[in-house]
C-alpha positions in Angstrom: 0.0 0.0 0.0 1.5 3.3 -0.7 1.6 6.3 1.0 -1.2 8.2 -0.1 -3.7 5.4 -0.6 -3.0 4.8 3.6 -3.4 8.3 4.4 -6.7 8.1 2.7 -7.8 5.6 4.3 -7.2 6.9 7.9 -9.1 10.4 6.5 -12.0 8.4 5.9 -12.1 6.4 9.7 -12.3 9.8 11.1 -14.7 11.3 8.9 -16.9 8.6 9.5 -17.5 9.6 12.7 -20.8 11.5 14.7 -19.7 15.6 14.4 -19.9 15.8 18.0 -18.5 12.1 18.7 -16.1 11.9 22.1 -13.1 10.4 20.2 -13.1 7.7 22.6 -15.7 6.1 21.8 -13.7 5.5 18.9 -11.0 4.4 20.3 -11.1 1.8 23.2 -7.5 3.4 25.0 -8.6 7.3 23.7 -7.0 9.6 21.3 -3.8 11.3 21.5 -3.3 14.9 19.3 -0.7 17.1 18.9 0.3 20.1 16.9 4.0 19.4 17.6 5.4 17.6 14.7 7.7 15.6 16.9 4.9 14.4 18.8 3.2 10.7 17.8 -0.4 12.6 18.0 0.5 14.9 15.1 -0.9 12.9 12.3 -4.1 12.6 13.8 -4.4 16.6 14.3 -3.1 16.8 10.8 -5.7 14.5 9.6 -8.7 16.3 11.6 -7.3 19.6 10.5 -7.1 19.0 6.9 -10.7 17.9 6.5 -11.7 21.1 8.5 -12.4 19.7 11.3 -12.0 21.5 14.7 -10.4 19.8 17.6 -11.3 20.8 21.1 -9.8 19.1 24.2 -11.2 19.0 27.8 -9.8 18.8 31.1 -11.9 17.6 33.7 -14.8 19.4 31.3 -13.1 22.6 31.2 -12.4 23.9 27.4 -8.3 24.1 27.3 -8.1 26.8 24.6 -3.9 26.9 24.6 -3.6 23.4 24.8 -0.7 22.4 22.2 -0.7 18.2 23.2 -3.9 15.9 25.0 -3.6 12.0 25.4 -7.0 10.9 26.8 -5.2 7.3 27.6 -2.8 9.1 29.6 -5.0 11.6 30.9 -2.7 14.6 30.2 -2.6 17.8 28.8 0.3 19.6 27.7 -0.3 23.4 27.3 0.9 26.9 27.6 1.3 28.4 31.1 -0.8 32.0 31.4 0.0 35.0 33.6 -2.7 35.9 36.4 -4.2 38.3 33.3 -3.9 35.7 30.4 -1.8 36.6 28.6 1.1 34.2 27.4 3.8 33.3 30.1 7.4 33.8 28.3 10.8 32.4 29.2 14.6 32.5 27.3 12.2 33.7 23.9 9.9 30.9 24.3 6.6 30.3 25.6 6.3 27.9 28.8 4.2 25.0 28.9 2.9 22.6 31.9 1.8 19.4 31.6 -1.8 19.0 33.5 -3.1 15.6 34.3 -7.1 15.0 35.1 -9.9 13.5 32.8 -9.5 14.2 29.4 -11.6 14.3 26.6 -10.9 15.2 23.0 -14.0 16.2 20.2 -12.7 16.6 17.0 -16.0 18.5 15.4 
């Protein structure tokens, strides 16, 4: 199988699935995402991105709208850290990031 006729194929699993479908339901161990290209969730948010899909992620239901990595198995969250007004938290010309753990749930929509 080449590379293109697999990449298809995966496009089409996630397009299959309810708008509004918890991606774990989909998945018995849950979803991992990532905008980081070094990350092994970045072809799945490159897949739900390129259909125009959007991709939320929860943390113990709470919307994390700077959230740049969520792995529902591992119930983590990797996102930027805010200042006490919300803006961006900057260190050595790069933006900090925490890793949160709770219950996490991704909607790709």
């Amino acid at each position: 199988m080449n590379r293109r006729g697999f990449l298809k194929g995966a496009a089409v699993a996630i397009a299959a699935a309810p708008a509004s479908a918890n991606a774990a339901v989909l998945k018995a161990d849950g979803i991992r995402v990532s905008s980081n290209k070094d990350d092994p969730g970045y072809r799945a948010w490159c897949i739900a991105k390129g259909d125009g899909k959007k991709v939320r992620v929860y943390l113990d239901g709470v919307e994390q709208k700077v959230a740049s990595m969520a792995d529902e198995a591992r119930g983590e969250v990797r996102r930027a850290v805010l200042t006490p007004n919300g803006n961006l938290a900057i260190g050595n010309d790069e933006v900090l990031e925490e890793i949160v753990y709770g219950d996490v749930r991704v909607t790709i929509e």
